[in-house]
Steps between C-alpha positions, in 0.01 A plus 500: 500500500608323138280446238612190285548571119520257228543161650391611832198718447259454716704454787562744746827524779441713822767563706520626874807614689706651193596856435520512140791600295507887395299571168314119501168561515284549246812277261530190327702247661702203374613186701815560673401917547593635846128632606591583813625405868330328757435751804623451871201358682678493857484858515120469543494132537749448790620126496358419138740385253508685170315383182292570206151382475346471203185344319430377159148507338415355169158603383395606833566141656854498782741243323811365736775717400766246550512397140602827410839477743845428462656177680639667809892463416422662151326833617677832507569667854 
């Protein structure tokens, strides 16, 4: 989970399916940080393809994340 500072109090990131990197927890984060890497869900999941879910809150209320995202061609692998 991220808790939004300045700017983005108030809203709140959860993600599912990520190991996160060594030492995170508990930090402050800034855009562009490594946070962690997304697990391998066809170990458990046979036949699933990998991913990260996540959700954004603001104020308690779900908010479509896809503001928040990169253009596709533009996002780091």
């Amino acid at each position: 989970m991220i808790e939004g500072l300045g700017r983005y109090e108030g809203y709140i990131v959860k993600l599912f399916y990520v190991d996160p990197t060594k030492g995170i927890v508990g930090k402050t984060v800034k855009q562009g940080e490594l946070i962690g890497t997304a697990q391998d869900l066809t170990i458990k999941y046979p036949g699933i393809t990998n991913h990260i879910h996540f959700e954004i809150t603001f104020k308690g209320n779900q908010i479509d994340p896809s503001r928040f995202l990169e253009q596709e061609e533009s996002c780091k692998l």
